[in-house]
C-alpha positions in Angstrom: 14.8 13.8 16.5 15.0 10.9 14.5 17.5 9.9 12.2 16.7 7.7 9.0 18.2 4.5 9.8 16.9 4.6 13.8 14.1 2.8 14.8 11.0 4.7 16.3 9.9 2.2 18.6 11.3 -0.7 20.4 9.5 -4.3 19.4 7.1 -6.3 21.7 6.6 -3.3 23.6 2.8 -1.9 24.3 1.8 0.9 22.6 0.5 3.8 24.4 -1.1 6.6 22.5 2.2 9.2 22.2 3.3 6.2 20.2 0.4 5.7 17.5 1.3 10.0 17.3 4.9 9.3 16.5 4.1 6.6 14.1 1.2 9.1 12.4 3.9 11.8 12.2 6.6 9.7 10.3 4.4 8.7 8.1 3.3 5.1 9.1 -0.9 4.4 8.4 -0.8 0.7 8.7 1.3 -1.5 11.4 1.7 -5.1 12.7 0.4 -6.2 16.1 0.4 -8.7 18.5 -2.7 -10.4 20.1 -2.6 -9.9 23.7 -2.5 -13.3 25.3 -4.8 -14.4 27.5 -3.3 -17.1 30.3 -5.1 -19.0 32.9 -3.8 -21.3 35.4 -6.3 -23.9 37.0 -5.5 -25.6 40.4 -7.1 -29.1 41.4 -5.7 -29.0 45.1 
């Protein structure tokens, strides 16, 4: 269970698809996200 002032979730953690259930069933329809980054590194050896 979750209490009022808890948080559901923990931030900057990926969300899996229990976790867009949990948000559904509190009541949450719209939620910020991230981009994922995309990082490449380039060698000229």
């Amino acid at each position: 269970d979750i209490q009022m002032s808890e948080f559901a979730l923990q931030k900057n953690v990926p969300l899996e698809l229990a976790d867009l259930g949990l948000l559904a069933t509190v009541g949450l329809r719209t939620i910020h996200v991230y981009d994922k980054l995309c990082v490449a590194v380039l060698s000229n050896k």
